[in-house]
C-alpha positions in Angstrom: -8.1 78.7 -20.7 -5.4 80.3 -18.9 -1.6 79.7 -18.9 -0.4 77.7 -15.5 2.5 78.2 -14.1 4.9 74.8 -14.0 4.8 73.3 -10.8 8.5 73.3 -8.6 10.4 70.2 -9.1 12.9 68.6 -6.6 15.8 70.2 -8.2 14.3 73.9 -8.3 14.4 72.9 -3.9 18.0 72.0 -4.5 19.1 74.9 -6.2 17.3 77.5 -4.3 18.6 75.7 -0.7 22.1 74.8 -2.2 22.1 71.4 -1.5 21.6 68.3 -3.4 19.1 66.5 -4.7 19.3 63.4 -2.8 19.5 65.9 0.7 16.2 67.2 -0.6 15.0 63.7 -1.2 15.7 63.0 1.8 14.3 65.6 4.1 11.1 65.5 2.2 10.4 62.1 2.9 11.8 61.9 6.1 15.2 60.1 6.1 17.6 60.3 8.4 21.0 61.2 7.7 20.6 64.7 7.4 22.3 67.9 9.3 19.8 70.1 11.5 21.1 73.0 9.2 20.7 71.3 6.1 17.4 70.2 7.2 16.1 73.9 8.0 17.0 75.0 4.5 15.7 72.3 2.6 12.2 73.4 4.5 12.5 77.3 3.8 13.1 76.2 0.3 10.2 74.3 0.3 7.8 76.8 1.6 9.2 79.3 -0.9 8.9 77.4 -3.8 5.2 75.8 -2.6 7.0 72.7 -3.4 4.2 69.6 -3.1 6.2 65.9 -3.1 4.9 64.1 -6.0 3.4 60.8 -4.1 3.9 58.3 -6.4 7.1 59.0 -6.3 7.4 59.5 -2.5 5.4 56.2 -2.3 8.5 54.5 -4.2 10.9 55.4 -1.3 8.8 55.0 1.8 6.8 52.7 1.0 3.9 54.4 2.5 0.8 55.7 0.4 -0.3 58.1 3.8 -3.9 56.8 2.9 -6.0 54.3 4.9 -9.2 53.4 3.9 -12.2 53.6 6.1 -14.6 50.5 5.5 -18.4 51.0 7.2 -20.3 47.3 6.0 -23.5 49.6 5.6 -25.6 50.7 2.9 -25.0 54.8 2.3 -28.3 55.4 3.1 -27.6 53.7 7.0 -24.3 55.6 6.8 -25.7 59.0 6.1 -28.9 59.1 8.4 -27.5 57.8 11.5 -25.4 60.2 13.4 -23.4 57.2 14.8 -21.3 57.2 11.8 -20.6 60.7 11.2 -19.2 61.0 15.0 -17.0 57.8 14.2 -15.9 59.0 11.1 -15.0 62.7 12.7 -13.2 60.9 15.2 -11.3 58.7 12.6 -10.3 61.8 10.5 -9.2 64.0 13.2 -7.0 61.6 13.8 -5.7 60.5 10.5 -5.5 64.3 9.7 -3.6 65.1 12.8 -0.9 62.7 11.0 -1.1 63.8 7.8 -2.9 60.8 6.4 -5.7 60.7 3.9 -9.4 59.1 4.5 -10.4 56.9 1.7 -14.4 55.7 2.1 -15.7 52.7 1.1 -19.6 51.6 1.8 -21.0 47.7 1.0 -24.2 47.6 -0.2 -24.0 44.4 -1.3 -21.9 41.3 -2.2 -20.2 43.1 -5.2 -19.2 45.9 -3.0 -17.4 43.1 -0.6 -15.5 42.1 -4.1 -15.1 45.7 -5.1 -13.3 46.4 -1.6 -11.6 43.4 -1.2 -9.8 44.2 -4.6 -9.4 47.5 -3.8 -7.6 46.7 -0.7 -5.4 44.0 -2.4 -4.6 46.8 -4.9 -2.0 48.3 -2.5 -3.8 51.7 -2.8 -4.0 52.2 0.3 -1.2 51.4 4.2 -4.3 49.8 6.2 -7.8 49.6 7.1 -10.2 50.6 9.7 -13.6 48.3 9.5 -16.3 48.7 11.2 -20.4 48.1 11.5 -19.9 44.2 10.3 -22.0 41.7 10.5 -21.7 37.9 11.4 -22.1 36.6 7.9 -20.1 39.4 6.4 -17.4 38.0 4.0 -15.1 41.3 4.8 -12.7 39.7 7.4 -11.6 37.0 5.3 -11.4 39.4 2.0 -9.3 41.8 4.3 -6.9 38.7 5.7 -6.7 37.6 1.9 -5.4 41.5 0.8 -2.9 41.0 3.6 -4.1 44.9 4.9 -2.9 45.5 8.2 -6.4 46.6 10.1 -8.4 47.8 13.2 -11.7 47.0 13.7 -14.3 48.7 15.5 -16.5 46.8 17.6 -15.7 43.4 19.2 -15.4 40.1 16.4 -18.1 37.8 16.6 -16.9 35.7 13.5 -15.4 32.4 14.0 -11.8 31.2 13.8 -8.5 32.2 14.2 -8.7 35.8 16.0 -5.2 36.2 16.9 -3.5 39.4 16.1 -7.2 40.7 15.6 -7.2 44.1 17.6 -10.3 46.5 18.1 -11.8 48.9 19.6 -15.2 48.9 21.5 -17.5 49.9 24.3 -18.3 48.1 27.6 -21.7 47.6 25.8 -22.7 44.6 28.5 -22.0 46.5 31.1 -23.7 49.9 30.3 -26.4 47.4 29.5 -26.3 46.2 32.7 -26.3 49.4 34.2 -29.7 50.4 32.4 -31.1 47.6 33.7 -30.0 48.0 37.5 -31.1 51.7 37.4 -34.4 51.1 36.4 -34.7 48.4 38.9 -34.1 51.0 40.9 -36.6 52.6 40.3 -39.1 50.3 40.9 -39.7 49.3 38.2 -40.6 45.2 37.5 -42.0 44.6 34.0 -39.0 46.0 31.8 -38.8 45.5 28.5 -35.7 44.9 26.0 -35.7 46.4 22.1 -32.4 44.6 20.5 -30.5 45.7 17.9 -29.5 43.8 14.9 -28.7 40.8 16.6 -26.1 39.6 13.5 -23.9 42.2 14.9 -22.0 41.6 18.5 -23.4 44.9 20.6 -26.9 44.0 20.0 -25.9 40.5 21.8 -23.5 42.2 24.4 -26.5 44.5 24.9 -29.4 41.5 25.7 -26.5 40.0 27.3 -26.2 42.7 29.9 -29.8 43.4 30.1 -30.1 39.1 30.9 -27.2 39.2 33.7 -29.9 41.2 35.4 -33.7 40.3 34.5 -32.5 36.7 34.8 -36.1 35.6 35.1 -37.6 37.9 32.4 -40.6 36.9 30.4 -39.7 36.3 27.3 -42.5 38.3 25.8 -40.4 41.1 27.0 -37.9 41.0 24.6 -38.5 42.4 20.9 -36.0 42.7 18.1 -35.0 45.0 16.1 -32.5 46.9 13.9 -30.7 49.8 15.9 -33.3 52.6 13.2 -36.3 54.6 14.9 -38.2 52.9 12.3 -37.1 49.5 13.8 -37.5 50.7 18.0 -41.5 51.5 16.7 -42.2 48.4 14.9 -40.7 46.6 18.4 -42.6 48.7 21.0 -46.0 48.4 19.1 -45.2 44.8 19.5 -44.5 44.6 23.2 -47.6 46.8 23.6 -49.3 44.1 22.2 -48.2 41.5 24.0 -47.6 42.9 27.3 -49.7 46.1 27.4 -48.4 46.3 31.6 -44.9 47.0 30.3 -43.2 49.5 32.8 -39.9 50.2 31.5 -37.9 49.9 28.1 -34.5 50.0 27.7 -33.7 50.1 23.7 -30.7 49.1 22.0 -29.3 52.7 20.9 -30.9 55.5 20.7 -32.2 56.0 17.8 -34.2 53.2 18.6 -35.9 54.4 21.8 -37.2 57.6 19.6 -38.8 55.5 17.7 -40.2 53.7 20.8 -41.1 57.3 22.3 -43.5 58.0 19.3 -45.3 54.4 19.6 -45.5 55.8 23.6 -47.1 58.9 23.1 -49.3 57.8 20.4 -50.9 55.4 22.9 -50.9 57.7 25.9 -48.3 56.2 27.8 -46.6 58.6 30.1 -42.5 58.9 30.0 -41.6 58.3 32.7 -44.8 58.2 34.6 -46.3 55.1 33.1 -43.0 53.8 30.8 -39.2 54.9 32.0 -37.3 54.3 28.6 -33.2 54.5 28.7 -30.9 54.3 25.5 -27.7 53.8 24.6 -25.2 55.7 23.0 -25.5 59.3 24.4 -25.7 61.0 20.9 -26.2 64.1 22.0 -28.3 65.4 18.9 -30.6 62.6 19.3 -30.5 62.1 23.2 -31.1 66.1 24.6 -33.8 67.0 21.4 -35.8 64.2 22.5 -39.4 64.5 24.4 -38.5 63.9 27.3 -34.8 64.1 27.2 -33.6 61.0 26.8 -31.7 58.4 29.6 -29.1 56.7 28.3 -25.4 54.7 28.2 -22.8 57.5 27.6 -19.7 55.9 24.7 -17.6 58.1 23.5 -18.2 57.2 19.7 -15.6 60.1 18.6 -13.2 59.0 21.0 -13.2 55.0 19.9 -13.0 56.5 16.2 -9.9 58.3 17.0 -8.4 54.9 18.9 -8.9 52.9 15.9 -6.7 55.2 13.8 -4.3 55.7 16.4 -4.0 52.3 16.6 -3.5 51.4 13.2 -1.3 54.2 12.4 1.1 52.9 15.7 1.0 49.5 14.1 2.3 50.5 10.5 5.0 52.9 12.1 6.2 49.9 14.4 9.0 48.9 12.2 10.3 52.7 12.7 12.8 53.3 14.8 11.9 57.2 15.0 8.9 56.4 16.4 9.9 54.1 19.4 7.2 51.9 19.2 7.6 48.3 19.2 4.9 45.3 19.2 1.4 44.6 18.0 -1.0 47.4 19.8 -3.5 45.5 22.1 -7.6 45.8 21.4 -9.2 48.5 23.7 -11.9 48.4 25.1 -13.9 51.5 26.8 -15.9 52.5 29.7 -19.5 53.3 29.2 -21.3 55.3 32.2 -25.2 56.4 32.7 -26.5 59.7 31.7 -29.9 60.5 33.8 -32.0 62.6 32.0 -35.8 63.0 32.1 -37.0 60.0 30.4 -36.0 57.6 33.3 
């Protein structure tokens, strides 16, 4: 083992700026009260000494932990296989560490995992929480109201009761839908086909929703659920094969789900687009430009509605501060989606 040296405490600072320790205290967790000057030396010392605030301690005067905990209501395995998260989650922590705030992640598997995080939140380890990927039956927006956690959701609520104060982030995900629709209209073609997503979770509905608004006589045949995987979009197109073997067009859920609808395609010689135009939604980019062909699809910026979610979350817990001039309860957001054409439709 080797020796270590001791780390520098808030009176080495002191001494080596000549100020107090209470000046120190307070430049380090950002009070006010203290001269420019003053201010600049307390910093020089700082970097000096490699002086790190102890957090528990800084936590006692701010009242502010600088962590926020990032809840996804999906298994890990969803979590690490679907590149959906890990753009969300980039866009989350770019944010959070633009701000100097720490990302804690927490994944549900189950019901135990909804206990584990709803005591975990009620813990007070953490300032807020950003939720997102839940489902209508999921217990975690009563278990986060119960922890008192101020929060941001991603993705419009679909459970019922009292929504007020609720504020999210989400995509226009009727009306890309609707714009999938219309374009391959467009294109002449009349029998188009519908994979869902999980329809327990709001932009699967907003999705049929949209894709309704326009086939508002569609055969009912025409529509096949499934789960937002590749696994789930093959399972669905072997399906409407089956029942409607004169299917022109597809438009799937997400992405991920018209690869898997590709593969069912070319395993039964249908030509994309010749025979079957097929359009997505999402625009993940390693998914949507390594397809065969390239795929069609909804453009949201999933990064982008990441990095809203913590902005907005981090403007609602600095509200009370007078430093940072913002005042109120942030409104939800929600964002354009537009239509990438690429060779698949």
């Amino acid at each position: 083992m080797t020796d270590t040296a001791p780390r520098p405490t808030l009176e080495a600072v002191a001494a080596r700026a000549g100020v107090s320790r209470a000046t120190v205290s307070r430049v380090v967790n950002g009070g006010d009260g203290v001269r420019d000057i003053l201010a600049e030396r307390v910093r020089k010392a700082v970097e000096e000494l490699g002086y790190v605030p102890n957090q528990a301690a800084r936590s006692l005067v701010t009242r502010r932990h600088d962590a926020i905990a990032v809840v996804v209501a999906e298994p890990e395995t969803r979590v690490f296989a679907d590149p959906f998260f890990a753009l969300q989650l980039r866009g989350i922590s770019k944010e959070l560490t633009a701000h100097d705030n720490q990302l804690v992640l927490l994944l549900t598997e189950g019901r135990d995992d909804h206990a584990r995080v709803g005591r975990y939140l009620a813990g007070g380890h953490v300032d807020g929480a950003l939720v997102f990927s839940l489902h209508l039956d999921d217990p975690l927006p009563e278990l986060i109201q119960r922890a008192g956690v101020p929060t941001v959701f991603g993705g419009r609520p679909g459970w019922s009761g009292d929504r007020r104060g609720v504020v999210y982030v989400d995509s226009d995900n009727r009306g890309g839908a609707r714009d999938a629709v219309r374009h391959l209209v467009g294109l002449g073609r009349t029998r188009i086909a519908h994979i869902t997503g999980a329809l327990d979770q709001t932009s699967a509905v907003d999705r049929l929703d949209g894709y309704r608004d326009v086939m508002v006589d569609a055969d009912p045949r025409l529509i096949a659920e499934a789960d937002f995987t590749p696994a789930g979009g093959e399972r669905a197109m072997r399906e409407l094969l089956d029942r409607c073997p004169d299917v022109d067009a597809v438009f799937a859920a997400n992405d991920l789900t018209a690869s898997g609808a590709l593969r069912v395609l070319r395993e039964t010689g249908r030509r994309v687009p010749d025979d079957v135009a097929v359009i997505g939604f999402d625009d993940m980019l390693p998914v949507a430009e390594q397809i065969d062909p390239p795929l069609t699809t909804v453009r949201q910026d999933i990064e982008e509605m990441g990095r809203l979610m913590a902005r907005l979350l981090l403007r609602a817990l600095d509200r009370d501060n007078p430093q940072e001039g913002v005042g109120g309860t942030p409104s939800s957001v929600v964002l354009p989606t537009t239509l990438v054409r690429r060779a698949s439709a």
